[in-house]
N, C-alpha and C positions, 0 to 999 in steps of 0.2 A: 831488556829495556823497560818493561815493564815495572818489575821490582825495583829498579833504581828511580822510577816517579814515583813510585808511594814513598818512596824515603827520604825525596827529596820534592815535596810539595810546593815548595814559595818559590821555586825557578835559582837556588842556591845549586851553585857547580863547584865544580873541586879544579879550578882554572892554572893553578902555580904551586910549588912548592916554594915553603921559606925556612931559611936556618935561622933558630931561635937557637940560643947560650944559654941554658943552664949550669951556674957555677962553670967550671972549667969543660965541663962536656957541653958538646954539639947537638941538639935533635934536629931532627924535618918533619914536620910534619905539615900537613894538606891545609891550606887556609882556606875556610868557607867563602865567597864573593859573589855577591848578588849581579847577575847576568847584566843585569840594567846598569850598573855600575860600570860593567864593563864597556856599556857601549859609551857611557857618559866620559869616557878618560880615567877613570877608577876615580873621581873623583866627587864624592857623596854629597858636599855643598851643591854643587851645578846641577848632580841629578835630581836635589831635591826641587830647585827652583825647575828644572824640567818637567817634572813632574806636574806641578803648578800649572804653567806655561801650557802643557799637553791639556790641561783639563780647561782652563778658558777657554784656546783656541778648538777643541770640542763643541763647547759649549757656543761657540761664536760667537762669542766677549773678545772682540779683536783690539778693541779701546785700552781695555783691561790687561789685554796680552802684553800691549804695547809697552804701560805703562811699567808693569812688571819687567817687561825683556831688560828697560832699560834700567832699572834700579839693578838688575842683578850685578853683584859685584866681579864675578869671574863667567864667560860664556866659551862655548864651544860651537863648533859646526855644526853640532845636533841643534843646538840652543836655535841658530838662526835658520835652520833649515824649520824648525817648528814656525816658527814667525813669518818666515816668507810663504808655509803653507795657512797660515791663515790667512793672509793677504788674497794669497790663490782662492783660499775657500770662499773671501767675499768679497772675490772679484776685484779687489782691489791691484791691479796688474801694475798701474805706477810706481805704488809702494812698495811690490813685492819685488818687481825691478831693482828699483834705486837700494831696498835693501842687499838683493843677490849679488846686484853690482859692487858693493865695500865688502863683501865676503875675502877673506883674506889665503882663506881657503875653500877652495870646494871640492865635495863628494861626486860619485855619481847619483849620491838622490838629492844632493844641492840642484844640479842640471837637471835633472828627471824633474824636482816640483816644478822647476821655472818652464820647462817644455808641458808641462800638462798644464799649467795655467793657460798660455795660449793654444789650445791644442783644445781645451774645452769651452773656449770664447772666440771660437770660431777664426781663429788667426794662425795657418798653418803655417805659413811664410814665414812668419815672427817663430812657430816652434821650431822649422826645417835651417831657418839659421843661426838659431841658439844651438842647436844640435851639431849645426857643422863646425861653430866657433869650440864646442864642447871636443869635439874630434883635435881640434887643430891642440888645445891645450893640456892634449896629453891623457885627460879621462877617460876611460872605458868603458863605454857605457855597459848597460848589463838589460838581459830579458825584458827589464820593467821601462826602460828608456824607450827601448825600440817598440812597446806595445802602445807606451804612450804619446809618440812620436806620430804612430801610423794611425793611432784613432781621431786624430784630428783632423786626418786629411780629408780633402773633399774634391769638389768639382774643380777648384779654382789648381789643385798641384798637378802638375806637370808629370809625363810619361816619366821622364828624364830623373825627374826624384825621387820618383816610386822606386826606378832600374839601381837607384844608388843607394839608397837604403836596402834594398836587396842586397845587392854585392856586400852592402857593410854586414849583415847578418850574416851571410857565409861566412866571411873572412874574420867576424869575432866569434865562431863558431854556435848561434842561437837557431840552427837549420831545423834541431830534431824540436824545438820551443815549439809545444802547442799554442800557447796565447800568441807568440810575435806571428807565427802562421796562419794564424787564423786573422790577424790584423792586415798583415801582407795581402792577402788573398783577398779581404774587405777594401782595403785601397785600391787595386789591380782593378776590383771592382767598380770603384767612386771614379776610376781616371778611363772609363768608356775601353777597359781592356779586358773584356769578358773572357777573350781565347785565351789571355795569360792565365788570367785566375782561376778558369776551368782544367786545363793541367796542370796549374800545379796543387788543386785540389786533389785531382786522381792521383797525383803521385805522391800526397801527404801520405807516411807509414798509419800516422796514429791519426783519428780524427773524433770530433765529440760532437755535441748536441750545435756549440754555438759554430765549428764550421759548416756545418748545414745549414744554418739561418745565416751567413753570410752569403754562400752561393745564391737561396734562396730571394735574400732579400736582392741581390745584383740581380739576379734574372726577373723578377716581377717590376724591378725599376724601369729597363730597358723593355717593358711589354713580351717578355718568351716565359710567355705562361705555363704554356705546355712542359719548357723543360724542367719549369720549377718545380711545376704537380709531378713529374717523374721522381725528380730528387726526393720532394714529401716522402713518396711512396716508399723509395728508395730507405730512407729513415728511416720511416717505420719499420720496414720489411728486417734490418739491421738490430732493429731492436733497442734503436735509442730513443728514450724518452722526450717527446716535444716539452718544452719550455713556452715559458710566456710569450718570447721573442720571435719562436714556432709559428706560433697560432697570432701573433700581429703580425706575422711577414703573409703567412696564408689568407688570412681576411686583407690585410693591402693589397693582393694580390684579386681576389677576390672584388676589390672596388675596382679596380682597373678592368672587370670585365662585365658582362651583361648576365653572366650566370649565378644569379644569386641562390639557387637549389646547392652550388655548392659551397658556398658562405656559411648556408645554413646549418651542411653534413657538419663542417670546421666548428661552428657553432656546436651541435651534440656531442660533439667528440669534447670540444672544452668543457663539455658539463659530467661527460663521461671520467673524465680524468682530473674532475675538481679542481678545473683551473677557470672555471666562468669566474667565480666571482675575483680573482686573483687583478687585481684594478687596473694592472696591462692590459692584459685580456678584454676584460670589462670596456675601458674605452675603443678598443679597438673595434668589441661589438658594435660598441656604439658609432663609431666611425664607417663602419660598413652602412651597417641596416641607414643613417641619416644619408649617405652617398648614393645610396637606392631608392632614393625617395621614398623609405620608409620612413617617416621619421617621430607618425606615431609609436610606433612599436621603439624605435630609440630613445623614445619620452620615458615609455612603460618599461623598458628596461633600465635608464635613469633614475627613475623614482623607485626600483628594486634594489639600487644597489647599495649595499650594507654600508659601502664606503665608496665618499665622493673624493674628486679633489682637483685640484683648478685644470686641471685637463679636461675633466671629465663636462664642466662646466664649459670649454671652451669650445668643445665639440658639439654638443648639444644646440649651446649658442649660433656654430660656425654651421651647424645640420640646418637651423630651422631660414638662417639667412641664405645659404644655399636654396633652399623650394624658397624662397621669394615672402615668405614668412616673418617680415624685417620686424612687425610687433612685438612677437613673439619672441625674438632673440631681443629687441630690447628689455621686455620685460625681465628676462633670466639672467642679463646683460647685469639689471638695476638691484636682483638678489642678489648675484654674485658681489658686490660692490658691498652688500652686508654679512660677506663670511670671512672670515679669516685667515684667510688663502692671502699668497704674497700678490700685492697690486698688482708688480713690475710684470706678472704673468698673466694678467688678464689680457682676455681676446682684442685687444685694440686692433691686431691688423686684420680681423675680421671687421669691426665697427668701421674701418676706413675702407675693406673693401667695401660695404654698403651703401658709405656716402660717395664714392668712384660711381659704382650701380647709378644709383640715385642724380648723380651728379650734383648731391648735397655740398657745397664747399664750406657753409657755415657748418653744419656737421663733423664734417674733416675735420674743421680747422679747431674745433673745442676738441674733437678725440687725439687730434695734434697733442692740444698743451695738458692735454692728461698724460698723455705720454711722455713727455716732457718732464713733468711732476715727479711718475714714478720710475724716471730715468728709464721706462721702458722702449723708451727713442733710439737704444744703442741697439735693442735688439734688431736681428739681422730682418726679421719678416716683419717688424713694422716699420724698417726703414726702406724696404721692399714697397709696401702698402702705400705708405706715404706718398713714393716715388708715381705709383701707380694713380691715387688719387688725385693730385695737382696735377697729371699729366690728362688723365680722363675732366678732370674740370677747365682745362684750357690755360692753368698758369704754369704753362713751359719755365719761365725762369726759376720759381720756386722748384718744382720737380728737379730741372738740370740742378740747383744748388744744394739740393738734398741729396741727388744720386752724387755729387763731388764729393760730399763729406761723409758720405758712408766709408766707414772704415772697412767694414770685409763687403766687396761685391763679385759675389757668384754668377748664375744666370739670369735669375730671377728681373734683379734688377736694372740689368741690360734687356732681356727679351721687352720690360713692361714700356722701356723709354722708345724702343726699336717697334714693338708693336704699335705703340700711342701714335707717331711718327707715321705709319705707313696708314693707320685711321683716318688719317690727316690727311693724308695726300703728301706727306714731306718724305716721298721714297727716296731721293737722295741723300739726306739726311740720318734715314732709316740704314740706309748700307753703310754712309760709315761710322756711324755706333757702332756695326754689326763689325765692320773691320778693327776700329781700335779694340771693342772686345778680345778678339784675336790678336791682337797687338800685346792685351795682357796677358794670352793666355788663359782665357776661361772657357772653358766649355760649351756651345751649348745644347740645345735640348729641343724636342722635337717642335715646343711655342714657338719657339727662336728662330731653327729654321724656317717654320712655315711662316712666320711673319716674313722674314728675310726674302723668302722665293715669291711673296705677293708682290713686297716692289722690287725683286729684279721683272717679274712677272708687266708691273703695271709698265715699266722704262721700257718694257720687250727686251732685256739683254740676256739674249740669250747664253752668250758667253758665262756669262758671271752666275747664270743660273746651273748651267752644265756643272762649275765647278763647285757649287753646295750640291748640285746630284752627288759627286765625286765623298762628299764631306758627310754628307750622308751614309753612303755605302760604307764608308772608313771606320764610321763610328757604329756601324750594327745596327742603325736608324732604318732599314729602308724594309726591314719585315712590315715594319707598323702601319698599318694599314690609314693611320694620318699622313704619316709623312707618304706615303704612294698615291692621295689622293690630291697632296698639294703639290708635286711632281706632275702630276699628271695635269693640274689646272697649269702650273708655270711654262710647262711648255706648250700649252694649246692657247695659252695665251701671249706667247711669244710667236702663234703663227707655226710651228713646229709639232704637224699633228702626228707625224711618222712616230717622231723619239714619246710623244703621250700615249699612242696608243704601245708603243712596245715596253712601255711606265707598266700600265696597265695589265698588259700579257704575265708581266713577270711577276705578278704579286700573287702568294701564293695563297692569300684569304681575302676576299672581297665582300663589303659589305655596301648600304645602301650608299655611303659615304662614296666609298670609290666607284660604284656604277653612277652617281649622281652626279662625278666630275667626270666621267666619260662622255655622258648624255650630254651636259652644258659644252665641254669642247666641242664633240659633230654640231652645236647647235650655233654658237658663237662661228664657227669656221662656213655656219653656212652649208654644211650638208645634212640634208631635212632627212635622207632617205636613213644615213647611216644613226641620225638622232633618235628615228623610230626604231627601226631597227636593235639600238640598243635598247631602250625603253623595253620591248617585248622579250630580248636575252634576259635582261634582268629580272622580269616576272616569272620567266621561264627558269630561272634559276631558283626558287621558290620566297623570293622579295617580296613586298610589297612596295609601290611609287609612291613616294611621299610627300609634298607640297614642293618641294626644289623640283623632284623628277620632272611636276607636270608644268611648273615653271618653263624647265627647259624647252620641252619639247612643244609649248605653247611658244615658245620665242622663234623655234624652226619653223613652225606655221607664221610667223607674224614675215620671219625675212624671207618667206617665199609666196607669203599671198595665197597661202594654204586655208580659205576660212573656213569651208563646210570640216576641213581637218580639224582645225581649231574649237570649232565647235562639238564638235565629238569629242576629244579631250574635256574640255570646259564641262561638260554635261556628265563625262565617266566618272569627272571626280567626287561628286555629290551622290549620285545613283548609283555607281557601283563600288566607289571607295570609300563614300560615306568618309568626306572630307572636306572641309568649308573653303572655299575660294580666301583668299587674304588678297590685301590690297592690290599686293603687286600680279596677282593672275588676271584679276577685273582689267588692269592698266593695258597688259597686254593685249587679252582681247578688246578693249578698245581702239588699239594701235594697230591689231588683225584688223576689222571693220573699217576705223577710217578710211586707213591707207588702199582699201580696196572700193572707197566710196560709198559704202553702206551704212551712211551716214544716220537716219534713221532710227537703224538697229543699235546703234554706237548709242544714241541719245537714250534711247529706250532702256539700254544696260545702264546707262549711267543713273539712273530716277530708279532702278530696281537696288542697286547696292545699300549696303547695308550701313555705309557711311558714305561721307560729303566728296565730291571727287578734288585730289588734291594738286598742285602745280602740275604733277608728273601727266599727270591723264588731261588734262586742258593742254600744254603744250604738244601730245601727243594728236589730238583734234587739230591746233592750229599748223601741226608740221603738213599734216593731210589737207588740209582748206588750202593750204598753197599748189597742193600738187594739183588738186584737183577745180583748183580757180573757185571756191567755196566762198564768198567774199561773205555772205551777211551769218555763216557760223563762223567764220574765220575770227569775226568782230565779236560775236559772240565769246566768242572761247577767251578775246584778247581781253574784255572787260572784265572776265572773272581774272585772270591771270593780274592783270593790274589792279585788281580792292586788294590784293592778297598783302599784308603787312610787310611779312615776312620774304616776300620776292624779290630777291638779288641777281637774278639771273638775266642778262642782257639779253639772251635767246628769244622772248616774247616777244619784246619789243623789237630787234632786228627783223621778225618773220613778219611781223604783222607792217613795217615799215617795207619787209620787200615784196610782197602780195601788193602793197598799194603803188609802189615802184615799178612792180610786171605791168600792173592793168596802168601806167603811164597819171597816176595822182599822186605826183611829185608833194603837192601842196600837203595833202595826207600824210603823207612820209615823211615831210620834216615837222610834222606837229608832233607823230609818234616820236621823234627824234629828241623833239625838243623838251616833253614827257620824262622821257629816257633821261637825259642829261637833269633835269627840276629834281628827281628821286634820287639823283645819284648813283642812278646803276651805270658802269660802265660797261660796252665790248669785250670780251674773252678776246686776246691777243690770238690768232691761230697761230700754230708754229708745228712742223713735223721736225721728226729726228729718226737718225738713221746708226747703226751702232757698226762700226769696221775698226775691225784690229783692237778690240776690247778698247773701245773710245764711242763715245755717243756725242755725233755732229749735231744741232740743233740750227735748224733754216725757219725763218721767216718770208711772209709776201714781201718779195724785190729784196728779199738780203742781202746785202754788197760787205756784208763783213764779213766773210770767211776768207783764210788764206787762197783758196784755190777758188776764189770768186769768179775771177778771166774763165780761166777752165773749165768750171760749170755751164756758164755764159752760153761759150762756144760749142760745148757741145748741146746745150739745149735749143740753140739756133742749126744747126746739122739738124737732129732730130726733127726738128720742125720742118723744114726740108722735105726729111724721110716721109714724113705722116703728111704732106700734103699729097706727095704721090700715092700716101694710100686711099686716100678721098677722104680725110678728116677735115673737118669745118668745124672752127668753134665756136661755141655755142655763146654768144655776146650775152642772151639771158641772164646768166650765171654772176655779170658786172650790171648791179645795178646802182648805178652812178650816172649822173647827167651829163655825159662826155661821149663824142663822137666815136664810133665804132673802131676804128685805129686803135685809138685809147686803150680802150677796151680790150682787143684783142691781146696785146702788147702787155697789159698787166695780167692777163691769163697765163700765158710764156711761161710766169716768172711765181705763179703759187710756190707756198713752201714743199707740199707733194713732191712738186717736180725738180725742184731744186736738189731735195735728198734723192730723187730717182738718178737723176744727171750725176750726183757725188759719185754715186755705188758705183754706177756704171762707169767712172771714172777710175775707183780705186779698188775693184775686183775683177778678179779672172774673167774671161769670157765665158759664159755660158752658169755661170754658178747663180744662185737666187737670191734674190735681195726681198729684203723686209721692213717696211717702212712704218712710222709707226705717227698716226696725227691726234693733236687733242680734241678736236673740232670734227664736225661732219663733212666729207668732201663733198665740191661740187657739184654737178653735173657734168660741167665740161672737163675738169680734172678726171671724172671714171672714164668718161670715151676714152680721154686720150691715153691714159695709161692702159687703157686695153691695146690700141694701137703701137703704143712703144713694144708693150711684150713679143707684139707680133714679129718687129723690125728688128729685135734686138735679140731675138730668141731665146729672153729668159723667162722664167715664171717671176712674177713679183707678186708678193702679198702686201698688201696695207691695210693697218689696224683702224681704223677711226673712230668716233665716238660710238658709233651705231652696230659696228660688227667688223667681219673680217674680209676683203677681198681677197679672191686668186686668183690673178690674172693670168693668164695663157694662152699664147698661140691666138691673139686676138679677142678672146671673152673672158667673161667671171663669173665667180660662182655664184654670184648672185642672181646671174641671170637676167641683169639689168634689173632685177624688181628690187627696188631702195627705196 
């Protein structure tokens, strides 16, 4: 082999013999023919214009290509396969189409350019069924089809397409193909099927550098850190040389956790093997150390590096707007904008997530029509951004009309509409985004979930929450120690502390996150002992409590009337945690004091803070001035409550109308009334709901719309019955309205509480528990008497309320009456 390339240096082959006639004799002999010739048809006119052809679309002169393709007077398949790869090269997918499409013939690298166009534009769908039309019309594809095929896939392709491109690989025999393997095993990856891609990595005969960084990078995606740092090791130990791809998948890996001593080893080792300055590497430093909150040292590494380039610029930018740093990323934002880097890839969905942050809309909306400009609008993460930013600025329809016309949407784009949604308070809304996503089949992702389980969470459906448990576990989600803390919050705020604390049990790394959603569940559900209790596991485990811990365990004290407890928290965290109180700890122990009448001390905190007290902590006084007949703070509190501009909340004004209602100064009460109504604040509708047979009932005070209205009725007059023999009396207080005690009573009956108590107990087993769930704070006379039904009916009932959790039993709760 050798000797025959020196001799044949310009790629001249000896491809045919031809008989030439001399005079009456015959010879044969070897005709020289240039390789290239042969591919072109042997035909030397076409190769030359090919030739051509090949060096504009190089050169990405697509204009120029064009205009040549068509002067040429004779073409071939080569000819248009050139052209349609230029099209591909600059993205022009219409053109490259409509060209592919009058091909009168096609190759398999006619198919293969038009599947790797969509396949590197983020459109798998559009390559998976050019691919199968390419099947159906007879072509075979080859190693390069099916590598290119598989590198496009992502989040959004289906199990089902993965398993059938497999089978095609067998059965066109590409098994022993290290690239289609190594693509296989990276999709297996992309499509949340780690256990496939992990044996049939082990079972790969041959393997190289970049099937290691596919495993790799699957495992650091999904959070199994551990197993990726085995594999590393695994590598190394093997003796295969890490790549660029190595050392970005090991520092991604690296961001994703708190230890950045070993970022740093990955870091020596790249400098060891002469791959720091190599500008993969390079940005990916950079992307660590700025995800660390180092983002000096990502500066200093920046300004070292021999060679920049619009990545490197966008990280830097996307580092310093991360730490909150927005000056400074515009500043680098506004060089950037004088280099020579393509626009189309400038940081825009960094500058939009900014102005989201900020809730800048005029910011958005100028980095909008830059984007726009450099058609960088198609890109998938500022069409992400965008979605994100009109949704965090309040203009739902813009957002919705932007996530419609996105042409590729992954999860991204759904998690930011489904999150924005549940921010809102629009958790129905939020579940079914979350469902037509699944309608398309997209994936999602650990955001996703936890948004998704705060409003089955906020609805209390428990149901629908069980089955993202399920979706969870299916997808290899439930190691992560996010998704075990928002499991754990979904079901203690469903009322369901059995299945959160056995959330909890099973996880098998815990950090402040998940002891901090254990602590808030015993706290929210109302048991103070089990809240402290955890509090002290947690330090014992060698933690520190961090501003939520003592949150929580300040709210245990507040629903039990715990002050000297309270106050001993309150004081730990300064003197021995050397931690500053934030607004919401002040509010609480405010709401500790009122409520216990240490009225005083409550005032005395308020004049020592460190800022102005806001709505939250004066309604918190005026809820206490009612309980404890406080009439001239009551007034107090109600007059800061009403300067306030910004007060929408009807809540002031109803308390302060029923304090002057109790003490019998009607006249008072409809002036606050009438106050009320001049501002334009309306009453919050109450309403409870109760969820059976995965359906959520919603009752109203005296609802007569539901199908089984009669039925409720009835049995809530039996009950009444039951509970007079128990010596229930109700509590008329509770109506304060100027109507005779009859009245009165009579519209008690018929709360919405009781209405969903009366459903359940209608439409469930005997003896099973029921879970009610209200927007509003209940009564007084509503807690008696559902204590009393439990008694009658002998079930446990919990009810959510505005304020915390009841759990009724056998006659009492766990509140202990203190509310």
């Amino acid at each position: 082999m050798g000797s025959s390339r020196a001799k044949n240096p310009w790629g001249v082959i000896r491809i045919f013999s031809k008989r030439f006639y001399c005079g009456f004799s015959e010879r044969i002999v070897d005709v020289p023919v240039d390789a290239r010739i042969v591919k072109t048809g042997f035909d030397p006119e076409i190769s030359r214009f090919n030739f051509k052809l090949k060096d504009l679309v190089r050169a990405n002169q697509i204009a120029k290509a064009r205009q040549l393709f068509d002067e040429m007077p004779y073409r071939n398949t080569s000819s248009v396969n050139m052209m349609v790869s230029g099209y591909v090269k600059s993205r022009n997918l219409f053109r490259a189409r409509e060209l592919f499409d009058s091909m009168f013939s096609r190759n398999e690298v006619s198919w293969t350019i038009m599947i790797g166009g969509y396949s590197q534009n983020n459109q798998p769908k559009e390559a998976f069924n050019l691919y199968t039309e390419m099947c159906r019309s007879g072509v075979k594809p080859d190693h390069i089809t099916f590598a290119t095929l598989l590198s496009g896939f992502d989040d959004t392709t289906t199990l089902k397409e993965v398993l059938q491109i497999h089978s095609h690989i067998i059965r066109f025999g590409f098994s022993a193909s290290l690239i289609v393997f190594n693509s296989l095993v990276d999709s297996y990856c992309k499509t949340c099927c780690l256990d496939v891609a992990s044996q049939l990595f082990s079972e790969m005969p041959t393997k190289d550098s970049v099937s290691f960084n596919v495993m790799i990078t699957g495992y650091t995606k999904y959070g199994f850190r551990e197993v990726a740092l085995k594999l590393f090791m695994q590598m190394r130990n093997m003796d295969f040389q890490p790549s660029g791809f190595t050392f970005a998948a090991m520092l991604g890996m690296s961001v994703g956790s708190e230890d950045v001593i070993f970022g740093q080893q990955i870091h020596g080792l790249a400098i060891k093997t002469s791959y720091v300055w190599d500008i993969f590497v390079a940005n990916a430093l950079l992307d660590f150390y700025s995800k660390h909150d180092y983002i000096d040292l990502a500066k200093n590494l920046f300004d070292e590096m021999p060679e920049l380039d619009g990545v490197s610029y966008n990280i830097i930018i996307t580092g310093y707007a991360w730490n909150g740093q927005y000056e400074k990323s515009f500043d680098l934002f506004k060089r950037l904008q004088g280099t020579s880097f393509d626009r189309k890839n400038f940081p825009f969905a960094t500058m939009l997530s900014v102005a989201a942050i900020e809730l800048n809309l005029s910011m958005g909306r100028q980095t909008h029509a830059q984007a726009v400009v450099t058609t960088a609008v198609s890109e998938v993460q500022v069409g992400n951004a965008l979605v994100d930013m009109y949704a965090k600025c309040e203009k739902f329809e813009d957002a919705n009309r932007i996530f419609a016309n996105l042409a590729y949407r992954n999860s991204v784009p759904w998690t930011a509409i489904i999150s924005i949604y549940v921010q809102k308070g629009f958790h129905e809304e939020a579940l079914k985004m979350f469902k037509e996503m699944n309608r398309e089949n997209v994936h999602g992702d650990q955001a996703t979930f936890a948004s998704t389980l705060k409003a089955s969470a906020n609805l209390a459906s428990v149901s629908l929450g069980k089955q993202l448990h399920s979706s969870v576990i299916r997808l290899g989600l439930l190691s992560s120690v996010f998704s075990g803390s928002v499991l754990v919050d979904m079901y203690a705020n469903c009322g369901s502390m059995k299945d959160a604390i056995e959330v909890f049990k099973e996880m098998p790394d815990r950090n402040i996150v998940c002891w901090n959603a254990l602590i808030s569940a015993y706290a929210q559900n109302g048991d103070a002992e089990a809240t402290f209790s955890s509090f002290a596991d947690m330090i014992e485990s060698g933690l520190y409590p961090d501003s939520v811990s003592f949150l929580s365990v300040l709210t245990a004290c507040s629903h039990r009337g715990l002050v000297e407890k309270a106050l001993w928290y309150f004081n730990s965290m300064t003197q021995v945690y050397k931690l500053d109180p934030r607004r919401k700890h002040y509010a609480t122990m405010i709401d500790v004091l009122c409520r216990s009448g240490r009225f005083n001390e409550a005032e005395n905190l308020i004049s020592e803070m460190p800022f102005e007290p806001d709505e939250v902590m004066w309604s918190s006084v005026l809820n206490s001035c009612r309980i404890h007949k406080n009439q001239d703070l009551a007034k107090k509190a109600a007059d800061q409550l009403f300067k306030m501009d910004a007060l929408r909340d009807a809540a002031a004004y109803v308390n302060m109308s029923n304090i002057y209602a109790e003490a019998g100064k009607w006249e008072n009460a409809a002036k606050v009334k009438k106050a009320m109504r001049e501002r334009g604040v309306k009453k919050v509708t109450a309403y409870s709901w109760v969820e059976i047979d995965h359906r959520v009932h919603v009752f109203t005070a005296n609802d007569r719309t539901h199908p089984q209205t009669e039925q409720i009725r009835r049995k809530i007059n039996s009950l009444v019955e039951l509970m007079d023999k128990e010596g229930y009396k109700p509590d008329t207080s509770c109506t304060l309205q100027n109507v005779d005690e009859e009245m009165k009573i009579e519209s008690l009956k018929y709360h919405s509480e009781r209405l969903s108590i009366a459903f359940a107990l209608i439409n469930t087993p005997e003896g099973s528990p029921i879970i009610i769930m209200k927007n509003l704070r209940a009564c007084v006379d509503c807690h008696a008497a559902i204590k009393v039904i439990s008694k009658i009916v002998g079930r446990e009932i919990t009810m959510r309320d505005s304020s915390r959790f009841h759990h009724f039993r056998d006659g009492s709760c766990s509140c202990g009456d203190y509310w």
